[in-house]
C-alpha positions as CSV (number, residue, x, y, z in Angstrom):
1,X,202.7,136.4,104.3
2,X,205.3,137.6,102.0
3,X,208.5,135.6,102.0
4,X,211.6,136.9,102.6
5,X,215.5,135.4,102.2
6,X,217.2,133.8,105.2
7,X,216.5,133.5,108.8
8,X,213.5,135.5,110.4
9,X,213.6,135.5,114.5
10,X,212.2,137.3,117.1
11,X,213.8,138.4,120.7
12,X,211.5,137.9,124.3
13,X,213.0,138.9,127.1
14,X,214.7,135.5,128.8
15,X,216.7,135.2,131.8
16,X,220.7,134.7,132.0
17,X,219.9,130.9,133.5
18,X,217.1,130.1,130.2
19,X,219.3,131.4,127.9
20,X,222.4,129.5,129.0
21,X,220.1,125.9,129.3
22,X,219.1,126.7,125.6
23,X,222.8,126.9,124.9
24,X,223.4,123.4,126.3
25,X,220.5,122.0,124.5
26,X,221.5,123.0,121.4
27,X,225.5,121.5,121.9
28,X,223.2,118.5,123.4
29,X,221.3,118.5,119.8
30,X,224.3,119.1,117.8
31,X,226.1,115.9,119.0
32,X,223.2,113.7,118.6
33,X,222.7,114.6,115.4
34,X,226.4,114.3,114.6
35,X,226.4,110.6,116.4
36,X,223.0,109.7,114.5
37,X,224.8,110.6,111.4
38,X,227.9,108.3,112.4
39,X,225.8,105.7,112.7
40,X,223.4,105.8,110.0
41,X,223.6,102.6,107.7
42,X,225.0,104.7,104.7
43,X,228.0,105.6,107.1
44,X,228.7,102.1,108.3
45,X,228.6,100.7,104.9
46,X,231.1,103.5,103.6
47,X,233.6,102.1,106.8
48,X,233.4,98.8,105.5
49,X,234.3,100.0,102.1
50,X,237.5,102.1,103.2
51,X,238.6,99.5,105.5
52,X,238.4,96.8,102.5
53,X,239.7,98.9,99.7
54,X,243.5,98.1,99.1
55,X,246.4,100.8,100.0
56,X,246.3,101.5,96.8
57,X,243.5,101.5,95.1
58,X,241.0,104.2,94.2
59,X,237.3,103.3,95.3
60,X,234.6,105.3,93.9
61,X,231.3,105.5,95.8
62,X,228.5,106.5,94.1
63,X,226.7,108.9,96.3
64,X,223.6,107.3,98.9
65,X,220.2,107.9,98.3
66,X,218.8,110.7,100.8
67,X,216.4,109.6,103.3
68,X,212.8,110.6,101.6
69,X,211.7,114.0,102.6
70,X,208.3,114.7,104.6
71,X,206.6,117.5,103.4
72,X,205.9,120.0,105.9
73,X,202.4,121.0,105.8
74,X,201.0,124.2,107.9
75,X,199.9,123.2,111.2
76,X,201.7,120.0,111.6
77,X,203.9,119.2,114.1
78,X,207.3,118.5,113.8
79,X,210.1,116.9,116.3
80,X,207.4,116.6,118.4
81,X,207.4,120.3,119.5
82,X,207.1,122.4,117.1
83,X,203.8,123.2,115.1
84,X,203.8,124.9,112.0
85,X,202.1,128.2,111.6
86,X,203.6,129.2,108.3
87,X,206.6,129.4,105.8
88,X,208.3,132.4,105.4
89,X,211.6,132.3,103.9
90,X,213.3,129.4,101.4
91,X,216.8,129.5,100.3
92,X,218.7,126.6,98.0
93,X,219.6,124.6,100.9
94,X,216.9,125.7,103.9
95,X,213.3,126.2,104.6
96,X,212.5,129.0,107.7
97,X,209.3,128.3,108.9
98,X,207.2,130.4,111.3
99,X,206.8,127.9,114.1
100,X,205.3,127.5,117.7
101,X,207.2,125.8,120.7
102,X,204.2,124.1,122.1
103,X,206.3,123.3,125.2
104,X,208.1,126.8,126.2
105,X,204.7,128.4,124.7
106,X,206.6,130.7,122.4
107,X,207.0,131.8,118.7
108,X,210.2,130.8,117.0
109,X,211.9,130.4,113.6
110,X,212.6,127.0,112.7
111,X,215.3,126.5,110.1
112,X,215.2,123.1,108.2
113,X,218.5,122.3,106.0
114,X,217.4,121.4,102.3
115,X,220.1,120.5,100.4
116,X,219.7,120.0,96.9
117,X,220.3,116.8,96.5
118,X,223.5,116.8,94.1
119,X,225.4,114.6,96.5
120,X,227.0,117.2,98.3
121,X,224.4,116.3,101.0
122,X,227.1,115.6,103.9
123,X,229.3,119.2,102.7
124,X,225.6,120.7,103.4
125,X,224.6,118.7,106.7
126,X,228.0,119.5,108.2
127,X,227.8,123.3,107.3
128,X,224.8,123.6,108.3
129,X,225.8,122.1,112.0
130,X,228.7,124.4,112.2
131,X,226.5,127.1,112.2
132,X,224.6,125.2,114.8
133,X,227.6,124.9,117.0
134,X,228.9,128.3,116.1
135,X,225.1,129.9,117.8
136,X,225.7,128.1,120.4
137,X,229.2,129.5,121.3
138,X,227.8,133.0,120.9
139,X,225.5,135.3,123.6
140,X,225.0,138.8,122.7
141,X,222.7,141.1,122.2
142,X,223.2,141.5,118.5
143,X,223.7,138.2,117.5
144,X,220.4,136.1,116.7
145,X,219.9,133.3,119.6
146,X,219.4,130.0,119.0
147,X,216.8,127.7,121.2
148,X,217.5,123.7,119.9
149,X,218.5,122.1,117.5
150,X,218.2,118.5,115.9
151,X,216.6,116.0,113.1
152,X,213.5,115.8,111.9
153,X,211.7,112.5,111.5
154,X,212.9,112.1,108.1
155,X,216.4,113.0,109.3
156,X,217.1,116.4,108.4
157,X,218.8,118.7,110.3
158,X,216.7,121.7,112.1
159,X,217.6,125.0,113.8
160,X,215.0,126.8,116.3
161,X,216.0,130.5,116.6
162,X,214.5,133.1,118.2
163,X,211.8,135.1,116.0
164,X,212.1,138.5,115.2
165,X,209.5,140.4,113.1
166,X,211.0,143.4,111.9
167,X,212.7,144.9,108.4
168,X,216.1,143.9,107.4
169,X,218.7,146.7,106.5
170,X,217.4,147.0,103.0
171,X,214.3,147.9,104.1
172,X,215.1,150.1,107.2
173,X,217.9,152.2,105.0
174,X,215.2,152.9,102.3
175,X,213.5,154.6,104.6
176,X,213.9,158.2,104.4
177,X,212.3,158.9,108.1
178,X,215.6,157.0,109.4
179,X,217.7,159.7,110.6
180,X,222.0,159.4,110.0
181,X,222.2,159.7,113.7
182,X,220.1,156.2,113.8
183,X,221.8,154.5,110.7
184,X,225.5,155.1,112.4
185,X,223.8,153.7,115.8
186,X,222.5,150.5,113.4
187,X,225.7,150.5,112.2
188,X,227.5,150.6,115.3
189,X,225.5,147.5,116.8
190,X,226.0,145.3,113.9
191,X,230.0,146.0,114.5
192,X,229.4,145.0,118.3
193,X,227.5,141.7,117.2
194,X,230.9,141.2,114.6
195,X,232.7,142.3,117.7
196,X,232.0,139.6,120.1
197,X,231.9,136.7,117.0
198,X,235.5,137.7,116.5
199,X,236.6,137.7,120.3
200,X,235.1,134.2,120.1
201,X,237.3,133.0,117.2
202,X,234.6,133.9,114.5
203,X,234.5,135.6,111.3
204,X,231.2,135.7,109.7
205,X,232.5,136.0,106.0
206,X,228.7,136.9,104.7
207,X,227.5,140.4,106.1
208,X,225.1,141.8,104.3
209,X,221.9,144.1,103.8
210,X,219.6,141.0,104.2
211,X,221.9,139.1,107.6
212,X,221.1,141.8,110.0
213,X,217.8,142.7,111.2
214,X,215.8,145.4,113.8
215,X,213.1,145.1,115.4
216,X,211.8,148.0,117.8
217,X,211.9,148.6,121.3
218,X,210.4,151.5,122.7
219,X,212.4,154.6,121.0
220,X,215.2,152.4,119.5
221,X,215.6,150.0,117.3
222,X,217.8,146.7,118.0
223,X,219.8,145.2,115.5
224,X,220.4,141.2,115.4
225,X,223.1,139.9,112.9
226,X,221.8,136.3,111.3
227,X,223.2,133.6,109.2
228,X,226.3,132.6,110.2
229,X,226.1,129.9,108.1
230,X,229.5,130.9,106.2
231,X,231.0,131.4,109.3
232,X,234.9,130.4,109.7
233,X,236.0,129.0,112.8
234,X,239.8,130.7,112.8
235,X,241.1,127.8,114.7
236,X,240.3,125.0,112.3
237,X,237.7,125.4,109.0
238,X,239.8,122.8,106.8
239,X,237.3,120.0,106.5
240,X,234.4,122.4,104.8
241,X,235.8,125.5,103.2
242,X,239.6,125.2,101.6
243,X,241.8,128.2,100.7
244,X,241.2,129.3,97.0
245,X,237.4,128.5,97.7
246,X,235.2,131.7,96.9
247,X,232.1,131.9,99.0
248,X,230.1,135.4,99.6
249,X,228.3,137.8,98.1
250,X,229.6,139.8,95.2
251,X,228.6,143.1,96.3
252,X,230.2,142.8,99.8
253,X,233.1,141.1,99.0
254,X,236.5,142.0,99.9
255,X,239.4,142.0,97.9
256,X,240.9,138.6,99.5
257,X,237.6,137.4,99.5
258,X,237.3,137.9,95.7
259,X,240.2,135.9,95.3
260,X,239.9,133.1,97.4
261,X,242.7,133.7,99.7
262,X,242.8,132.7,103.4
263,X,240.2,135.3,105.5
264,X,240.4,137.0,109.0
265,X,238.6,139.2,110.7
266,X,239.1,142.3,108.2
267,X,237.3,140.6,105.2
268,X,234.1,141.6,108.0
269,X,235.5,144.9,108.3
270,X,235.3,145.6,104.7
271,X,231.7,144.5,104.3
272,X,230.8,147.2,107.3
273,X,232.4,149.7,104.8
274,X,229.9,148.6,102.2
275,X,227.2,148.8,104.5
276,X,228.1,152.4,105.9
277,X,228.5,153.5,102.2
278,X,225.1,152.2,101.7
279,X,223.6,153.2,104.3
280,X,223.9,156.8,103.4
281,X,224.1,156.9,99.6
282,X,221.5,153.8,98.7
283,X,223.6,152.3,96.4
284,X,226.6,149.2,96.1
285,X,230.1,151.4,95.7
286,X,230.8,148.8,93.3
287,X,228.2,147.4,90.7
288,X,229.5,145.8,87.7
289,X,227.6,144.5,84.9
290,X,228.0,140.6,86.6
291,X,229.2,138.8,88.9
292,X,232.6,138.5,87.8
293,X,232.9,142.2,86.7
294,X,231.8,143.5,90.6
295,X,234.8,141.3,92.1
296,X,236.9,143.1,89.5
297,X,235.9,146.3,91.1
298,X,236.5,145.3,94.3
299,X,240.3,144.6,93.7
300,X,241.3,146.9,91.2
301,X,238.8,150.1,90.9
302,X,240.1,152.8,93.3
303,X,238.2,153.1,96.7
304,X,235.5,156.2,95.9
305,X,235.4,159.0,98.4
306,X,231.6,159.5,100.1
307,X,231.6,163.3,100.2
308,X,232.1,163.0,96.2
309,X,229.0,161.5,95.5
310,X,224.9,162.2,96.0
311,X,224.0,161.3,99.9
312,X,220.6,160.6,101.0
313,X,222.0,162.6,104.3
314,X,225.1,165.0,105.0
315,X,227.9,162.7,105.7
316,X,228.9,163.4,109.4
317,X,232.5,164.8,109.8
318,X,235.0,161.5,109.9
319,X,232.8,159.4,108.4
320,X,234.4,159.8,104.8
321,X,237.9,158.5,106.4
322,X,236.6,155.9,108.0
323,X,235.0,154.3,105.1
324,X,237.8,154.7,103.2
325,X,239.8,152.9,106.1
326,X,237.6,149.7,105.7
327,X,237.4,149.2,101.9
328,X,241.4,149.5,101.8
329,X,242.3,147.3,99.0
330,X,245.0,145.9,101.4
331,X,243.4,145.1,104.4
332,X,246.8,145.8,106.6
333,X,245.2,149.4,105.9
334,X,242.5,148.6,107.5
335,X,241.3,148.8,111.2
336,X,242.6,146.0,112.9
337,X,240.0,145.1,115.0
338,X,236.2,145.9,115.1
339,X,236.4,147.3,118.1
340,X,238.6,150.0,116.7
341,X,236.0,150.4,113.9
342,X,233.4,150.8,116.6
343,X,235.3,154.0,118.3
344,X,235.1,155.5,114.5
345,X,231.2,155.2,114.1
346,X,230.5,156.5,117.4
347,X,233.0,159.6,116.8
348,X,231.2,159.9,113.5
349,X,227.5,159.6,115.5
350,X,228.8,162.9,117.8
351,X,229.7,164.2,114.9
352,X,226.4,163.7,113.4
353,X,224.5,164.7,116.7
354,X,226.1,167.8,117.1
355,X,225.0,168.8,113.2
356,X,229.0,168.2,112.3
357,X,229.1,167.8,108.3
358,X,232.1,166.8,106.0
359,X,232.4,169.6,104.0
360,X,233.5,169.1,100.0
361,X,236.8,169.8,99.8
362,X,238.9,168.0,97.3
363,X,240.0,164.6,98.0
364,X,243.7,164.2,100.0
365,X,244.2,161.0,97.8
366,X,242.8,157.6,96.8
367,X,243.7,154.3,98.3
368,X,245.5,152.3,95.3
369,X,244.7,148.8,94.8
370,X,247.3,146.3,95.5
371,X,248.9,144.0,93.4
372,X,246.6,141.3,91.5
373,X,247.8,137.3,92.8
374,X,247.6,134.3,90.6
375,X,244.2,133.5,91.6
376,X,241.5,132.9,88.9
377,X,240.1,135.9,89.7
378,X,243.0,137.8,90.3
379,X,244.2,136.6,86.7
380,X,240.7,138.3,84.8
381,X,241.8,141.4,86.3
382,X,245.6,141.7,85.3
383,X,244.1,140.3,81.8
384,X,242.2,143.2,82.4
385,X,244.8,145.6,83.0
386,X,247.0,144.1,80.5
387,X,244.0,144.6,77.7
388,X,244.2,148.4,78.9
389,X,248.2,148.9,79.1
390,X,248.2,147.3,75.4
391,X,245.3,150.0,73.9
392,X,247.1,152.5,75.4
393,X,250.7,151.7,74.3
394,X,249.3,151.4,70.8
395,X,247.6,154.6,70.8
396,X,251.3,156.7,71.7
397,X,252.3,154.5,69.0
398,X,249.5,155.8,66.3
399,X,250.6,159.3,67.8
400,X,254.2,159.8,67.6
401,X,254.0,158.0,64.3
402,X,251.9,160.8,63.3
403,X,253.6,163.0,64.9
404,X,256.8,161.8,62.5
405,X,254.9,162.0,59.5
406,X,254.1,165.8,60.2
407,X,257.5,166.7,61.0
408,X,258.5,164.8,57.9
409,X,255.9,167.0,55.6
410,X,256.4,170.4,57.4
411,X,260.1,169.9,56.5
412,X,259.7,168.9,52.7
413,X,257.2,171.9,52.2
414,X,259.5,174.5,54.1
415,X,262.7,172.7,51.4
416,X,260.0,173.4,48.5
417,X,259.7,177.0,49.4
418,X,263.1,177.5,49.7
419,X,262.9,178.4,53.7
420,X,265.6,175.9,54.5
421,X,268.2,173.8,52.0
422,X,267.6,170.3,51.3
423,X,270.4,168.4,53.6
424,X,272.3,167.1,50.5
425,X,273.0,170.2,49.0
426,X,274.7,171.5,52.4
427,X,277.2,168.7,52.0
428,X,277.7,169.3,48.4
429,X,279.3,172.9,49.0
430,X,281.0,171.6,51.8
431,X,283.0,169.4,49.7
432,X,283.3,171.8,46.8
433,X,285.5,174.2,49.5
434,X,287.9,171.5,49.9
């Protein structure tokens, strides 16, 4: 089987009363794990260190030894429930596995954290959690479910999701048989599934082509967001992810994001623009030549207009305005809430059913990009602009220097030919009179 990035899951039908007891397991599995990790010997011996050091001194610890990984080999069985039937995804810091829950007699994907092993291991472990905690907290029908979670027998952390076996977004807007009526109603259930994250206090932070996926049932298909690894918890994220820390993808990035400020809800908002404008032209609005250069683009190139450029459909009528709403540079420009961004697509998808098409008039206007901050990022791209400003005020420079230097000949030559007097002479009559 062909591997593929991130989580793969798959939905069965379950009742309200199974799917809340799978909540409760996983909160159950989350603070066992958290407890085990408390009292693991490495933890213990790191208390005994800080309660020894002195007020002022500095203690360095050098970082503990992980526990020694046990390969997972395909039919094994691991946590005592799970048997292996196959790997199918592998990112830098988890394995998805194609498993079977011998117990509940059902198919799941079973997520085992990796981390590299550079000593960030606990940064890792407790992200990784988060995410566990964060599934839990969430029931929708366009957000990925999550079955149990715990540790391994070598003590790694694990994540049993629900498996889906369908194409991500990539795939599904590559195809050309995918009409725009059913990419805006894709698009529309992704923004539902952001929708209900944010009524629970969640931002996702990482949506993407490749965290959303459909499977299909009977005539439509159903979209499931994934990964919320990156998730921020608006109440209280200080312990993992600080202010001025950049985390993301480059092409979905939002300005803020870029730049490492503080994030709410509207840094998802502008990754649902991206996806819209991919969705119907099959290409990033902004592609630089690295990473670095794309971020650029995303806080100072001007926000492009869809009906300007090739389409693999007809853009629907309002669905040019409401892209440009979501990749406002500023993101008080934006819509507020996703909810408001869901009564856009679904004007646009009555738009699109009734055969309504933007037509290519000229654009009204482009959004302008706001001012660049101090932030590293921010500071390449007013280095940027400076570079420009400074070519350009040397070339009026070269020009009006020129332009002197003409004035200056035509004037000697038209003296020459005796077309005007020379300037000194004038004033030599003048005195000559008096």
């Amino acid at each position: 089987m062909k591997e593929r990035d991130g989580e793969i899951t798959t939905p069965i039908p379950r009742k309200r009363r199974t799917s809340v007891a799978d909540r409760v397991r996983v909160r159950r599995g989350v603070d066992a794990a958290t407890a085990t990790a408390d009292k693991s010997p490495q933890a213990r011996a790191r208390s005994r260190l800080r309660d020894q050091a002195p007020a002022r001194m500095v203690v360095v610890h050098k970082p503990a030894p992980s526990q020694q990984r046990v390969a997972i080999q395909r039919g094994s069985v691991v946590a005592g429930t799970y048997r292996i039937v196959d790997r199918i995804a592998r990112g830098g810091t988890a394995i998805v596995y194609r498993a079977w829950h011998i117990t509940m007699a059902r198919e799941v994907a079973l997520k085992v954290l990796t981390p590299p092993g550079t000593g960030n291991d606990d940064i890792f472990e407790a992200r990784f959690i988060r995410e566990a905690r964060t599934l839990a907290g969430l029931a929708h029908p366009n957000i990925i479910e999550v079955i149990d979670f715990g540790r391994l027998e070598d003590g790694r952390c694990y994540l049993a999701m629900e498996f889906i076996d369908g194409p991500r977004l990539s795939d599904l807007f590559r195809d050309p048989d995918v009409s725009a009526t059913q990419r805006l109603d894709v698009l529309i259930q992704v923004a539902k599934g952001i929708a209900h994250a944010h009524a629970n206090g969640v931002v996702h932070r990482d949506i993407k082509l490749s965290n959303a996926m459909a499977i299909q049932r009977k005539d439509r298909a159903v979209v499931k967001v994934l990964d919320f690894g990156l998730a921020k918890i608006l109440e209280d994220d200080q312990d993992i992810t600080q202010q001025g820390m950049t985390m993301g993808s480059p092409h979905f990035m939002s300005p803020e994001q870029a730049r490492g400020q503080d994030l709410d809800e509207r840094t998802d908002i502008y990754s649902m623009g991206i996806l819209t404008w991919i969705a119907f032209t099959g290409k990033y609005p902004f592609n630089g030549s690295s990473v670095t250069a794309t971020m650029v683009q995303h806080c100072v190139d001007p926000v492009p207009w869809l009906s300007r450029v090739d389409t693999v459909f007809p853009v629907p009528q309002g669905l040019c305005a409401t892209v440009r709403r979501c990749l406002a540079k500023d993101r008080e420009h934006r819509f507020a809430t996703a909810d408001a961004l869901i009564e856009a697509l679904q004007d646009a998808h009555a738009q699109a059913l009734q055969g309504r098409i933007v037509t290519l008039d000229d654009p009204a206007g482009y959004v302008h990009p706001s001012p660049a901050n101090t932030h590293a990022v921010a500071l390449a791209v007013d280095s940027a602009g400076h570079g420009r400003r400074r070519a350009t005020t040397r070339s009026v420079r070269r020009l009006a220097l020129l332009g002197c230097l003409l004035v200056s000949t035509a004037c000697l030559w038209w003296q020459e030919q005796g077309v005007v007097q020379p300037p000194w002479t004038v004033a030599e009559s003048h005195y000559r009179r008096h």
